[in-house]
C-alpha positions in Angstrom: 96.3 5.6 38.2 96.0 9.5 37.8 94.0 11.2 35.1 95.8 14.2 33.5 92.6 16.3 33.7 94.3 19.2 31.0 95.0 16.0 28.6 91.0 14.6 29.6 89.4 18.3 29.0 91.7 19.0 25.6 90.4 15.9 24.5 86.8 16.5 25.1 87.0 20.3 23.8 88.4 18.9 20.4 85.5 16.5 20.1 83.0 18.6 20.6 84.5 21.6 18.0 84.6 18.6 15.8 80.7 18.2 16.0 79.8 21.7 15.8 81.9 22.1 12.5 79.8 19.4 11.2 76.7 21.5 12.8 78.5 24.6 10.9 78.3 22.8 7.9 74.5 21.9 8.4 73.9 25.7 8.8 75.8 26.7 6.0 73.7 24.9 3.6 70.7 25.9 5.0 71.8 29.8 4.7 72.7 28.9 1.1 69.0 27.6 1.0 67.4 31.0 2.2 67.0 29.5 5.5 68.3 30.8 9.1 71.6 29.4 8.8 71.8 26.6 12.0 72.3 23.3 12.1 72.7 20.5 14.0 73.9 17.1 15.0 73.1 14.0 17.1 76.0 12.0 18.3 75.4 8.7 20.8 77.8 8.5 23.6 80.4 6.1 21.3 80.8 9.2 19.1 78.6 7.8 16.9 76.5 10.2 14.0 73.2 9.4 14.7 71.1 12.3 12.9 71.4 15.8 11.7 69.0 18.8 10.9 69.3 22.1 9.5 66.6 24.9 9.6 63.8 24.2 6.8 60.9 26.4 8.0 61.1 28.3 4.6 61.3 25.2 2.2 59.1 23.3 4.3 56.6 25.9 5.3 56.8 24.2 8.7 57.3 26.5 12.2 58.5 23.7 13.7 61.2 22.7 11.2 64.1 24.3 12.9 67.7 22.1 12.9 67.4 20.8 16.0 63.6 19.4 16.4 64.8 17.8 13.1 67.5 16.1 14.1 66.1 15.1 17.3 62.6 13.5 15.6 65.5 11.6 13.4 67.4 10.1 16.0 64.4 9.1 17.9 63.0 7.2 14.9 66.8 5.8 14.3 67.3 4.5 17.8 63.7 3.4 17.9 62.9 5.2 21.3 61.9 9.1 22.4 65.0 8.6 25.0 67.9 9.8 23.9 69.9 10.3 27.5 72.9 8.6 25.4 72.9 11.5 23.0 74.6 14.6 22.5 73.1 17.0 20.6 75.3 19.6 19.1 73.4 23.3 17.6 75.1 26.5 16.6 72.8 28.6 18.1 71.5 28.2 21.8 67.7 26.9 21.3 64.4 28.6 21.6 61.6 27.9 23.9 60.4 24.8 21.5 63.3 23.3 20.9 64.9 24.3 24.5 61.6 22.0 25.7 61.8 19.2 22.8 65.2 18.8 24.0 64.0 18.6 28.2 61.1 16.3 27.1 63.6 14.1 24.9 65.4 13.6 28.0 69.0 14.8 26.4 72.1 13.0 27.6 74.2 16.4 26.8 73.3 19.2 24.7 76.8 21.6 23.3 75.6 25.1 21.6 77.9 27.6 19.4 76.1 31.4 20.2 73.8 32.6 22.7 71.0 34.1 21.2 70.1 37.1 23.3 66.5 37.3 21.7 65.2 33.9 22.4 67.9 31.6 23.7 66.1 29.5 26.4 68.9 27.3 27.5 71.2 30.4 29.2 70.8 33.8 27.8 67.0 34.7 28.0 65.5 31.5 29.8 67.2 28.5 31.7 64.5 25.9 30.8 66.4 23.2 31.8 67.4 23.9 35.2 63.6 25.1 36.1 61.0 23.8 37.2 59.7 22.6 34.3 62.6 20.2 33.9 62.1 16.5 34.6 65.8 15.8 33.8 69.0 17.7 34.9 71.0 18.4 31.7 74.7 19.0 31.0 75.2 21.9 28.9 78.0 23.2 27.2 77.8 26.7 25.7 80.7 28.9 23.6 81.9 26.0 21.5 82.9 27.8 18.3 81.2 30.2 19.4 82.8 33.0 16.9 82.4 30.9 14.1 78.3 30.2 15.1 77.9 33.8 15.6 79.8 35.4 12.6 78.0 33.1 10.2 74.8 34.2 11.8 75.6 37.6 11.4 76.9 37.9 8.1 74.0 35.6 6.6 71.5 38.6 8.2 73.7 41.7 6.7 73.1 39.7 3.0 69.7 39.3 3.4 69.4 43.2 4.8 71.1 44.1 1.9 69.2 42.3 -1.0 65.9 43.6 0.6 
């Protein structure tokens, strides 16, 4: 049997622009919320929902509370185990240093982001956390996906809050 690999990769593209809208809708209500507008989702490898974040530093007065450390802490109490190599997580913006090193330590089946972020994106753009030596597990990553959308909400949400201050 031969596997039409354009049918196989359409296939996985639409699923994962199917997560990251839900990610996009994570970071739009945060954004509405005052918050950095990213989000995120968990998804097992059934194409399950298993958690979501969204940033909550502000409301929470938490550094730590960004989407995906959220929604990472809630899949791990969900699935009962810090292992989460049958999990996808999907973020609109490429993660920091902390979460870029939650998400190594959490041992990540896959991890799909929208934008780079050319200031402190630790997964591609500014570091590549997971493929140095600090890694203890090799990690697929996906970058780009809705990656206009990611971005455009990002920047617009930044020229509003320019403009009110």
């Amino acid at each position: 049997m031969t596997v039409d690999r354009s049918t196989s990769f359409i296939s996985e593209l639409r699923k994962h622009q199917h997560w990251m809208h839900r990610a996009l809708d994570l970071a739009k209500n945060a954004g509405d919320a005052g918050e950095i507008p990213v989000g995120a989702v968990v998804v097992d490898n059934t194409g399950t929902l298993i958690a979501t974040g969204e940033n909550r530093r502000e409301r929470d007065r938490d550094p730590t509370a960004h989407a995906e450390i959220l929604a990472l802490r809630r899949a791990g109490n969900i699935l009962q185990t810090w292992h989460l190599d049958r999990c996808t997580l999907y973020v609109t913006l490429e993660p920091c240093p902390m979460c870029a090193g939650s998400i190594v330590l959490s041992r990540l089946g896959c991890l799909v982001y929208g934008a780079d972020d050319p200031k402190t994106g630790s997964i591609r753009t500014v570091l590549n956390l997971p493929d140095s030596p600090v890694s203890n597990h090799p990690l697929p990553v996906f970058g780009g996906i809705l990656e206009t959308e990611c971005r455009l909400l990002l920047q617009s949400w930044f020229e509003e809050k320019r403009k009110r201050n």
